[in-house]
N, C-alpha and C positions, 0 to 999 in steps of 0.2 A: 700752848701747843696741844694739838688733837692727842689724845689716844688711840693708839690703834685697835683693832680688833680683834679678839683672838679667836680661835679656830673654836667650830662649838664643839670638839673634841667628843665626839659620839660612835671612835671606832671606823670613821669613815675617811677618805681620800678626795678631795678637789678633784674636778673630771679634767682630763689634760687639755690645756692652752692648743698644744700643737695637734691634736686630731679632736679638739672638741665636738664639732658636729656628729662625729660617729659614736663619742664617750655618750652624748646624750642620747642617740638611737639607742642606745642601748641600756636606759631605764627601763625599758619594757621585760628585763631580762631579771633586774634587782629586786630587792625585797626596799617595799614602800618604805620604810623609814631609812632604810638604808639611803636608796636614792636620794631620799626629799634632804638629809642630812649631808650629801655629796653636794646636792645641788648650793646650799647653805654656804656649804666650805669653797664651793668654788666663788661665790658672791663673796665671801672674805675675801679672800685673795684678788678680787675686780677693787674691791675697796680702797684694798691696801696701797694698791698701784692710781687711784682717783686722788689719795691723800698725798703719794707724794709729788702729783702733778696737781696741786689745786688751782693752781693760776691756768691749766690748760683746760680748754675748753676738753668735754667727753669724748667729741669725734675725733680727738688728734690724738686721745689716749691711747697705747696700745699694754696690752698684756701679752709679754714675750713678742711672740710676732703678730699676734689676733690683735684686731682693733678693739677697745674695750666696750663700743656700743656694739659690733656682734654679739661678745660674751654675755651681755646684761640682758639683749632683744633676747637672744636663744634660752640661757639661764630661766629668765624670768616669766618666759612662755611656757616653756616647763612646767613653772614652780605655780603659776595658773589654773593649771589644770590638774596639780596634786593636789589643790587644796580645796576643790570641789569634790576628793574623795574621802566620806567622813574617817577614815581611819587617821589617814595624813594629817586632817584639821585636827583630830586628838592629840596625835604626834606631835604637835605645833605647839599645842593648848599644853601638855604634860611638859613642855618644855621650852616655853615663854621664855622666860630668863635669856638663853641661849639665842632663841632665834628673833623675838623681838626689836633685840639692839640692833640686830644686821638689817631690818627692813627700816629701822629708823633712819641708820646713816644712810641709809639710798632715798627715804625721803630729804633729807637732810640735802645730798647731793642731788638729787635729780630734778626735784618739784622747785624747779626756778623758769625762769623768764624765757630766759636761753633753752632750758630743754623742754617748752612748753607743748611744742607738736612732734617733737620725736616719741618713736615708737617704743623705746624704752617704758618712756613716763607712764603711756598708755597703759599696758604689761603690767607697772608695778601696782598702778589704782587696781588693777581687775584683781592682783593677788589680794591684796587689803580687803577687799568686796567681796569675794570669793570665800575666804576664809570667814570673814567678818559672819556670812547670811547663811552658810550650808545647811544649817541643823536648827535644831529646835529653836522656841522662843529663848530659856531657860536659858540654852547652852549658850546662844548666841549673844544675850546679856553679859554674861560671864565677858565671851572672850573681846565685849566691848568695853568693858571695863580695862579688863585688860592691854588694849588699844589704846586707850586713854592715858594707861600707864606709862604706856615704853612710847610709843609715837608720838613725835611732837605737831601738840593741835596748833600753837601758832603758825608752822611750817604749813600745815593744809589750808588753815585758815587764809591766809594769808595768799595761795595760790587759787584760792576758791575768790575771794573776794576781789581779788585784779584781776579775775576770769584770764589769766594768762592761756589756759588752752585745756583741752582734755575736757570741759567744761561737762558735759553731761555725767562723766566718770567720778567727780571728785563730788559734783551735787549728790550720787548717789550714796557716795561713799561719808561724807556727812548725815547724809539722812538716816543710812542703817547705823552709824555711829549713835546720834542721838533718839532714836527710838528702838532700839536694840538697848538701852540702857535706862530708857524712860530721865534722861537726865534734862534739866532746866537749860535751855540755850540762853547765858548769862552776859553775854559781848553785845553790847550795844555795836560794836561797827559788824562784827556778824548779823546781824537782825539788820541792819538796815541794809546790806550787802544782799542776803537773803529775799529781801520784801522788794529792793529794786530789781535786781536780778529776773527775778518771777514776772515780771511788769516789761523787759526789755525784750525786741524782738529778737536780739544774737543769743541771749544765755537763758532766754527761756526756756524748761522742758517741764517734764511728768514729776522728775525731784524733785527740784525749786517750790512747784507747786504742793508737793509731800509735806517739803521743809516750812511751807506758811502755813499751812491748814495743822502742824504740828505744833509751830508758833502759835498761831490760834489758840490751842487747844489749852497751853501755859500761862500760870497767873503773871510771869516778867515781865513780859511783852506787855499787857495790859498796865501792870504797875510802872512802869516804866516807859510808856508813852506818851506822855510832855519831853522825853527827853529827845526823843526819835527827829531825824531832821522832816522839814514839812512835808518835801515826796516823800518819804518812807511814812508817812502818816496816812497820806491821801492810799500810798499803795496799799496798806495793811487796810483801809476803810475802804478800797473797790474788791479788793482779795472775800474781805467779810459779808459783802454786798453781793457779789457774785453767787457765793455758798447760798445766802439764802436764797436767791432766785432759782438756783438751780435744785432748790429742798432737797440740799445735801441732808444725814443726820446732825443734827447739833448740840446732841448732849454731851460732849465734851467741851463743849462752850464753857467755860469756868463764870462764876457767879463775878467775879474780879471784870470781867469784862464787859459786862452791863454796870455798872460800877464807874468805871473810864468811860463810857460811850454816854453815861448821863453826864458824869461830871465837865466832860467835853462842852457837851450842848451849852448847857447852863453857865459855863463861863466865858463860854463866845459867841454868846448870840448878840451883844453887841456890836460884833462885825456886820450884821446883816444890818445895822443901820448906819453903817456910815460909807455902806456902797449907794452910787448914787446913777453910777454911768457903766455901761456896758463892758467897757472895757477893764472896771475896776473889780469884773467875776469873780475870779479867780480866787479873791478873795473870803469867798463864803463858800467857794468847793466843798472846805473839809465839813465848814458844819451843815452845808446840807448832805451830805453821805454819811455822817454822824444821827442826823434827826433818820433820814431812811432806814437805817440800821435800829435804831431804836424801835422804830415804827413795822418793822419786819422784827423782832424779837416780841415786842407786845403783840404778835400774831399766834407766838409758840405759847400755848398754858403756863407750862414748866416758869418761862422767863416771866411773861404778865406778872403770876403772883409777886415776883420781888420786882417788878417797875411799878406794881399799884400800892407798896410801899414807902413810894418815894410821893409825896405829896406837894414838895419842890419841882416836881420834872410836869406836873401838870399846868402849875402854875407859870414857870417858865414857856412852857409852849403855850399855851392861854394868851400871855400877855405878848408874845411874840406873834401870833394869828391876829389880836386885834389891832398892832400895830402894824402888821403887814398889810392888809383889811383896808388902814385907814390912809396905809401910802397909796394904795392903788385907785385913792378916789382920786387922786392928781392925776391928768391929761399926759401925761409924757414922763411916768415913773416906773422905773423895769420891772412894778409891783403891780401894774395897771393894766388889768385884764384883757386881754384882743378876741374880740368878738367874730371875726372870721377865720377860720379856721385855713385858709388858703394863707396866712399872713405867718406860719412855721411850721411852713413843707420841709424849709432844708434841716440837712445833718445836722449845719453847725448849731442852729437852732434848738435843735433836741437835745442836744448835748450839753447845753447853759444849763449849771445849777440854779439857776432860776425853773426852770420846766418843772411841772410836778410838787416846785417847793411848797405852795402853799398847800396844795393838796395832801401834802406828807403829812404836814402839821395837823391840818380836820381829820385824818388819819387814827396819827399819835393819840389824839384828843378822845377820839372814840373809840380805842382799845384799852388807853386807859380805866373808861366809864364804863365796859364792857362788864357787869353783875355786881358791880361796884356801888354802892348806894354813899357813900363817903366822897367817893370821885365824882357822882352823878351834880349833889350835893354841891360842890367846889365849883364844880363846871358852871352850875346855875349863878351862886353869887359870886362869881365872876364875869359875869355877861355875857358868854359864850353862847348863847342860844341865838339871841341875834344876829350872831357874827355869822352863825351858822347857815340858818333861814336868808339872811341878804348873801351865798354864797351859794347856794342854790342856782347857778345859772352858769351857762357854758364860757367856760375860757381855754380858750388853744393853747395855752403857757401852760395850762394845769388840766392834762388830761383826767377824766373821769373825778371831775372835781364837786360834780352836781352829785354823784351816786356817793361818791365816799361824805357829803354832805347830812345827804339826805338819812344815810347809813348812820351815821353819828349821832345825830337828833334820834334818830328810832332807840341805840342805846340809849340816849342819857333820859330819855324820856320812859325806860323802862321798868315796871312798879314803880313809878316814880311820880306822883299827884302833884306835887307842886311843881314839877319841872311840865308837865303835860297841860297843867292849869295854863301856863306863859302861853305853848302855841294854841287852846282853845279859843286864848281871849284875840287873837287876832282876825283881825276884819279883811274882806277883799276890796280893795282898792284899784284894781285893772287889770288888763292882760298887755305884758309886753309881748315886744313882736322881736327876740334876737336876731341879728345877723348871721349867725354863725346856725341857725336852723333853716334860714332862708339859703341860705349858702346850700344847702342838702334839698332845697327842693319842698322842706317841710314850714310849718306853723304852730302856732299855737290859737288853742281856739275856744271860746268861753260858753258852755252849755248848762246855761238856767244859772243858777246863786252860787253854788261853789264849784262845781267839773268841770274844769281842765283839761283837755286832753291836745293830743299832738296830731296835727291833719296835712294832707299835702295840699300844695298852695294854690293847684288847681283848681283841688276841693273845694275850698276856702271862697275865691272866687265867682 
């Protein structure tokens, strides 16, 4: 059996049932604490009457003769806009105990399925929010802690993640919760609620997006991602992928997350060999926005130094380049480079983790070797240098795959005598003539022993 609630006994009076509307006009007349402790007591008494009708739905409730959703809409519209006045918030704060439990049982009662777009619910997030953000960092720490104490998170949790309604309201009111307190978001179904959410076009906003790049910023998430289902993986790896392109800051990137995004790589890169047909993509999604993520972190200094720690994650991508390298000499392998560039105009085209993959990898390779004389080293007695120089030519699956090519050899070759020795000793053997530069109008064109250069075909002619 409920407990009921008792009156938070502060010297004050419930505003009257039968002329409420004018009781509350006439806040503007009361002394702040007084009011806000009026308004409190008369929320008990909405309570008291919700408890002993629980099988009735709110709208059929009434208090005396007042329906009990006016009392709460008007009440809690009030209580709104007191607590965006710092005094009020201290009033609140000085007497937690008191007024905490009373906004609980209205979570408790209100934040369900059934009251999801009534204007009540709305009301009550903005009070919780309002209160939660008024004042300093400091302060507002405090009174989330505090929050945490008396209001029940499964209850919010729980309305946040079946996005029953209110949706942009409760996202926010999560978010100032958990970084108003700097606390570890530790609910694997929150984090994936979270990470889908952010990704959908109905429940997407400005929070959601708060709530991942907050996620981000936490060893949990990180350590705890084998456990994540596999869209909330791929989300959390396009959410990560996004930041960098957009050169968000990323020093609150935790060192744990480069950590997960190698260990990823390195234990699924056997998926990329046992896709074989187009339709079986999907499959190597997450480790290609795994290796891109890696490959945009070994861009940031900071990160490099502890990726060119790992002497596993070069090797790994190494052997995974020369085996990509050797699927694409087969005539008809989704590894096998398209020489016209007309042949992946469309979206859907672009959009295959196949595009850019291998590119990512010559990438990866050359950020790791990046003043690196250990990496440069590794790279060589691994055969990588070949893989590299035969890679050196235009493919429309892997845009800019000749310059990130060509870019990588210049690292690994750099002070680096024996790596430089391998491309001196090689000889010219011809000029090919690609498709994919005929396609543009251009050529290639062979001027005395070794100059190369690119001419149009006019020219040529």
């Amino acid at each position: 059996m409920e407990k009921a609630l008792e009156p938070v006994e502060l010297c004050t009076e419930p505003y009257s049932f039968s002329n409420l509307s004018d009781s509350l006009k006439s806040l503007s007349n009361c002394d702040q604490n007084e009011s806000t402790a009026s308004l409190f007591n008369t929320l008990v008494q909405a309570i008291g009457e919700l408890q002993l009708n629980r099988s009735t739905p709110i709208t059929d409730v009434k208090i005396g003769n007042v329906p009990a959703e006016t009392v709460l809409i008007n009440c809690l519209k009030q209580l709104r806009l007191k607590v965006t006045n710092k005094h009020s918030c201290d009033y609140v704060l000085e007497n937690a105990a008191k007024f905490l439990p009373v906004l609980d049982t209205l979570v408790h009662y209100i934040l369900t399925e059934e009251n999801a777009t009534a204007l009540y619910t709305k009301y009550l997030l903005h009070v919780l929010i309002n209160w939660l953000s008024c004042s300093s960092e400091q302060e507002n720490s405090e009174r989330s802690i505090l929050l945490q104490k008396y209001i029940s998170s499964n209850k919010l949790q729980a309305f946040f993640c079946n996005a029953y309604g209110c949706f942009h309201e409760v996202s926010a009111l999560l978010y100032n919760i958990h970084r108003s307190n700097c606390s570890q978001i530790e609910d694997i179904d929150l984090i994936e609620s979270i990470l889908l959410h952010d990704v959908h076009p109905n429940t997407s906003n400005e929070y959601t997006g708060f709530l991942v790049e907050l996620l981000m910023s936490q060893n949990y998430v990180w350590a705890s991602y084998s456990q994540l289902k596999h869209q909330a993986r791929l989300a959390l790896q396009d959410s990560l992928r996004d930041n960098f392109i957009a050169d968000k800051p990323m020093e609150t990137l935790p060192e744990e997350c480069l950590k997960c995004l190698c260990h990823a790589f390195k234990t699924s890169i056997d998926v990329v060999f046992q896709v074989s047909k187009d339709n079986d993509l999907s499959a190597i999604r997450e480790v290609a926005l795994v290796l891109e993520n890696i490959g945009h972190a070994a861009s940031v200094e900071k990160f490099l130094h502890i990726l060119q720690k790992d002497k596993d994650l070069l090797v790994n991508a190494g052997v995974l380049l020369i085996n990509v390298h050797r699927l694409g000499q087969s005539p008809d392998h989704i590894f096998t480079p398209l020489k016209k560039l007309s042949t992946i105009q469309d979206d859907e085209s672009l959009r295959s983790p196949i595009t850019g993959f291998k590119a990512d990898l010559i990438r990866l390779v050359g950020n790791l070797c990046w003043k690196n004389r250990t990496m440069q080293d590794l790279a060589r007695e691994g055969e990588l240098i070949p893989v590299l120089l035969d890679s050196c030519n235009i493919d429309a699956k892997n845009p800019f795959i000749m310059q990130w090519a060509i870019l990588s050899l210049r690292i690994i070759c750099d002070c680096n005598q024996e790596n430089q020795a391998i491309i001196a000793g090689l000889s010219k053997q011809g000029v090919i003539k690609p498709d994919a530069l005929q396609e543009l109008g251009l050529t290639l064109h062979a001027d005395g022993e070794r100059k190369v250069g690119i001419i149009r075909l006019d020219v040529n002619e």
